[in-house]
N, C-alpha and C positions, 0 to 999 in steps of 0.2 A: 446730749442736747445738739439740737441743730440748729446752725446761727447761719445770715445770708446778707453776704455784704456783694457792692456794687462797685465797679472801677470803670471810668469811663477811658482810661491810659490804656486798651487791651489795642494792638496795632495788629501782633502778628503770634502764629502759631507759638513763638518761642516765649512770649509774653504769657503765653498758657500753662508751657512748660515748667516755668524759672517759678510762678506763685504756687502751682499745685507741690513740687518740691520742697518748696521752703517752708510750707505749711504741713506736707504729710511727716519733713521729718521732724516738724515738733511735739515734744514728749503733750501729750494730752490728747492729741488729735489722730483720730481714729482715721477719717477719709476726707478730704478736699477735693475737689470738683469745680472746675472751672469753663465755665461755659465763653465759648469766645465770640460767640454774636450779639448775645445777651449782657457783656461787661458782669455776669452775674456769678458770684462764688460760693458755694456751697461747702460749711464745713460744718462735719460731725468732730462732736468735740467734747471732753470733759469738762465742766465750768470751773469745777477746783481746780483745777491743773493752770486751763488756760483759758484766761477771760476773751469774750469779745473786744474787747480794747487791744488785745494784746496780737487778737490775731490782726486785726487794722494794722498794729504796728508792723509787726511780720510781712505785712504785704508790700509795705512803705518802706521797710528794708531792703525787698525785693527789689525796689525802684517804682512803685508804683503803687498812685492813692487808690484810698480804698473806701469804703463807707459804711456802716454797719446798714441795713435795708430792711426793711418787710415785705419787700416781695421778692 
């Protein structure tokens, strides 16, 4: 499944860095993708594993909000 959340907190390269990390090393999640002009994050994901909600939280852990999106 592909889920596409939205973070208006993106400032700088390492803000790209620290959510793509936090997100690829969680068990479910196949590949993360963070776009830094866009606030836009793209994550391939298991649903069993790990929910949409979960990944918001993971991002919010990060330090930074998140939003679940459709586009």
């Amino acid at each position: 499944m592909k889920t596409t959340l939205r973070s208006d907190e993106l400032s700088c390269p390492t803000c790209v860095d620290n959510i793509e990390s936090s997100l690829n090393q969680t068990e479910g999640v196949s590949q993360a993708k963070v776009h830094f002009n866009t606030g836009r994050i793209e994550v391939e994901h298991d649903p069993e594993t790990v929910s949409e909600d979960k990944l918001v939280k993971i991002v919010g852990q990060s330090g930074y909000e998140a939003r679940i999106s459709q586009f």
